[in-house]
C-alpha positions as CSV (number, residue, x, y, z in Angstrom):
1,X,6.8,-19.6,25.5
2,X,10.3,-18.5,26.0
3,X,12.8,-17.5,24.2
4,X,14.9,-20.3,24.4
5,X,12.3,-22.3,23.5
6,X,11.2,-19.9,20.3
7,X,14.9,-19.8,19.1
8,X,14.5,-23.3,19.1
9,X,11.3,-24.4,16.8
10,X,12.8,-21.4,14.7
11,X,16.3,-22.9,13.7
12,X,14.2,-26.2,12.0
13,X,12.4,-23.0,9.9
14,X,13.2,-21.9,6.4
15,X,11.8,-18.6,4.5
16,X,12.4,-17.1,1.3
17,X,13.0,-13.5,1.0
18,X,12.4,-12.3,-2.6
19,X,13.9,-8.9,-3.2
20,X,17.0,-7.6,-0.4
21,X,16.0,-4.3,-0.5
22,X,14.5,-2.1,2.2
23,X,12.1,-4.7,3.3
24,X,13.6,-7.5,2.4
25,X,17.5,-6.7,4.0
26,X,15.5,-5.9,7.0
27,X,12.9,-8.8,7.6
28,X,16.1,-10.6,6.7
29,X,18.1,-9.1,9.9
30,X,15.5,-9.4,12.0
31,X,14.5,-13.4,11.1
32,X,18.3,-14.2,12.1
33,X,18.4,-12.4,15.4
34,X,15.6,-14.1,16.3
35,X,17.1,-17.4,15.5
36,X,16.0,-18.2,12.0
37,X,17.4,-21.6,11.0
38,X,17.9,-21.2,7.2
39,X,16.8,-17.9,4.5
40,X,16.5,-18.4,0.9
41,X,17.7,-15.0,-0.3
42,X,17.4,-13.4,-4.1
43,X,17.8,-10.5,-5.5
44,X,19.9,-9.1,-8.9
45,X,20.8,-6.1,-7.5
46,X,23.8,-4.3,-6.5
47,X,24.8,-1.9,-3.3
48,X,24.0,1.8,-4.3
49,X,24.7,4.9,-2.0
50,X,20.5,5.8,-2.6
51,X,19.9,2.2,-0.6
52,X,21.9,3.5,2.7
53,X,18.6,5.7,3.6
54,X,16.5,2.1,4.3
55,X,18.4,-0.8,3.6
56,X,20.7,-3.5,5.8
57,X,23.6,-2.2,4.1
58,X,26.7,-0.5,4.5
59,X,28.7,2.0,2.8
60,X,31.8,-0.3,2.5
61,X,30.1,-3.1,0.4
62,X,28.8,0.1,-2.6
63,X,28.8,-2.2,-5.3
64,X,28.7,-5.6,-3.6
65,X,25.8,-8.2,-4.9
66,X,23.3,-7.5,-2.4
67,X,23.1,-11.1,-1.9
68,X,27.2,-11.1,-1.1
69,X,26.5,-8.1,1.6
70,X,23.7,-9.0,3.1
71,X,25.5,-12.7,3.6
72,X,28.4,-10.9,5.5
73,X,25.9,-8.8,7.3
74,X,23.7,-11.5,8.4
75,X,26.3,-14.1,9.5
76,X,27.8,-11.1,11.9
77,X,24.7,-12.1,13.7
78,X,24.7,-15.3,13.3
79,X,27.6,-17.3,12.2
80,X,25.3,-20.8,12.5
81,X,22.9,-19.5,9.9
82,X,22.1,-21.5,6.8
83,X,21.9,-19.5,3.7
84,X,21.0,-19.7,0.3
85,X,21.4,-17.2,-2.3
86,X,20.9,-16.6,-5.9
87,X,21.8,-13.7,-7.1
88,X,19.6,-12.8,-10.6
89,X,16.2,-12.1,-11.9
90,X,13.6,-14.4,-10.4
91,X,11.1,-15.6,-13.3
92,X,7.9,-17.6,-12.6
93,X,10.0,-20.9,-13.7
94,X,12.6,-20.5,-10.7
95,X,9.8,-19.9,-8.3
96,X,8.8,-23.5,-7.2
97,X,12.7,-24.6,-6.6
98,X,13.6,-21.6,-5.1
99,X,10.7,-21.6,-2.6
100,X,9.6,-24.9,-2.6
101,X,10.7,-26.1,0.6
102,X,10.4,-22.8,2.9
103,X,8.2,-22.9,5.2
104,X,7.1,-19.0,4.6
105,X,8.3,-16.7,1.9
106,X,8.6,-12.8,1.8
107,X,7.7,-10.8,-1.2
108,X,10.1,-7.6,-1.3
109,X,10.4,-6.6,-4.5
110,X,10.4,-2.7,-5.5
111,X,8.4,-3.0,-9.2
112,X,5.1,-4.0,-9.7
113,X,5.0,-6.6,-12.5
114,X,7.5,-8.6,-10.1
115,X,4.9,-8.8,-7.5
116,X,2.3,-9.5,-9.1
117,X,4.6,-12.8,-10.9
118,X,5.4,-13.5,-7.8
119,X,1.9,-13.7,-6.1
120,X,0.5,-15.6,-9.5
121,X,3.0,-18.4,-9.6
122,X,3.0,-18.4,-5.6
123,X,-1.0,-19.1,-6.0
124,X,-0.6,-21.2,-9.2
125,X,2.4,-23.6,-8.3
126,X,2.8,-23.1,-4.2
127,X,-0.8,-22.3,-3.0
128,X,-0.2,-23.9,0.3
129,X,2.8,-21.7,1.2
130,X,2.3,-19.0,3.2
131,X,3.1,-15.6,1.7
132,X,3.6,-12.2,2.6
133,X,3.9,-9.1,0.7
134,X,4.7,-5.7,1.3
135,X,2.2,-3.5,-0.4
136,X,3.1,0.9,0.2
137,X,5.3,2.3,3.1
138,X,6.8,5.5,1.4
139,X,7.2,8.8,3.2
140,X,7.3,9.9,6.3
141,X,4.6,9.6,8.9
142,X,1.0,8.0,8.5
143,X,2.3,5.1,10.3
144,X,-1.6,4.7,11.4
145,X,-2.6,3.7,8.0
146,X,0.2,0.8,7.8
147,X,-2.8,-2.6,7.8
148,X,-1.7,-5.7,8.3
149,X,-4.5,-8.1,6.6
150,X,-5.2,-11.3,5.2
151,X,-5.9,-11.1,1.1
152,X,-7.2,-14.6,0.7
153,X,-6.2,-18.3,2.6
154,X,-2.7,-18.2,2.4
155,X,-1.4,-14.7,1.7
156,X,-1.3,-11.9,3.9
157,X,-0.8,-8.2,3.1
158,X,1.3,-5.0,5.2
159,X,2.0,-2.0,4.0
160,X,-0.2,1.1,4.0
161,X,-1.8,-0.4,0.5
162,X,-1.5,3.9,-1.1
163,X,2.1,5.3,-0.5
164,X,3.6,5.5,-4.3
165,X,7.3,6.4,-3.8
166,X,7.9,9.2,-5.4
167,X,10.3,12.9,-4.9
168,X,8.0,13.6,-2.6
169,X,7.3,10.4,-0.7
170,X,10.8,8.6,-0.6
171,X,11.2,5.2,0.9
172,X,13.3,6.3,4.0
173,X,14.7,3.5,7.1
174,X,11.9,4.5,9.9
175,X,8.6,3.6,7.7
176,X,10.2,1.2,5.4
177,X,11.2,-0.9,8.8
178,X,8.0,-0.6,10.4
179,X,6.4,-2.6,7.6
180,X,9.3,-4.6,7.2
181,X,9.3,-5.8,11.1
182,X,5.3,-6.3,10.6
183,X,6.1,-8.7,8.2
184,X,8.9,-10.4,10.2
185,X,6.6,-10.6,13.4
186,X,3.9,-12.2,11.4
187,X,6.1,-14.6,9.7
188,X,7.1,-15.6,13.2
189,X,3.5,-16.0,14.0
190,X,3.0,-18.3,11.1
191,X,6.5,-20.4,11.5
192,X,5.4,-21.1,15.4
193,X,2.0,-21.5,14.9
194,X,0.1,-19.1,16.5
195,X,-3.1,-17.4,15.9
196,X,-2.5,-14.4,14.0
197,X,-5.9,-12.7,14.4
198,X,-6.5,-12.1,11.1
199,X,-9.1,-15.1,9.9
């Protein structure tokens, strides 16, 4: 399969990318310059100087929606890209219209108790939608521990599944985009159809 040919079955593709932090910014990139034909993006969060280390983000949009900046950012790569944004808290009751008609969604978020909504209602009100959520990648190092597995039919796991961040173990760009391109390569496994390995 060429590339041509990928860029092509990828523009009729949508994902949802829920949280535009460190992962999600950076699955985000990576999805358009690969020729990604729509993202669903959300996140409530603002630019801060501590998200310069990891995320898709630059110091002229401090303060900017991440949503806003990560628009900007994204159509630099691609002008032709469809986007959708919403730009607040995402609660189990915007789940199914916000990721109802993706073909793959990304779970990014930094706390906890959002992934584990997210997950839930995925399982509960989307179980046929493939998912994929990032599970430990702070620090530096231990890249050989980063796992790439599949949790049960439809939702797969990356992340080194320990790393709490942490003074000492920071979320920092190389680790952080590791996992995040792990998860962008398998959602491009997924979207063309190909066998991941990891029945």
């Amino acid at each position: 399969m060429d590339f041509e040919t990928i860029k092509n079955s990828l523009n009729k593709k949508t994902v949802g990318i829920a949280g535009c932090g460190g992962l999600g910014s950076n699955v985000a990139a990576s999805l358009t310059r690969v020729g990604i034909g729509k993202l669903v993006l959300a996140d409530f969060d603002n630019v801060e100087p501590t998200n310069l280390n990891r995320q898709f983000y630059f110091h002229n949009q401090l303060g900017m929606r991440k949503v806003d900046a990560l628009t900007i950012n994204l159509r630099a790569i691609n002008p032709h890209i469809e986007l959708i944004t919403f730009p607040g808290l995402i609660s189990e009751t915007e789940v199914p219209a916000l990721f109802g008609k993706c073909d793959c969604v990304i779970e990014a978020f930094d706390k906890a108790e959002a992934k584990v909504m997210l997950v839930e209602t995925m399982m509960d009100k989307l179980p046929h939608k493939p998912l994929i959520v990032g599970s430990g990648m702070a620090g530096i190092g231990g890249f050989d521990q980063i796992k790439l597995f599949k949790w049960t039919n439809n939702i797969y796991v990356c992340g080194d599944l320990v790393s709490e961040i942490s003074k000492e173990l920071p979320p920092i760009s190389p680790k952080v985009n590791i996992v995040a391109n792990l998860m962008a390569d398998l959602a491009l496994q997924l979207l063309l159809g190909l066998d991941t390995g990891l029945d």
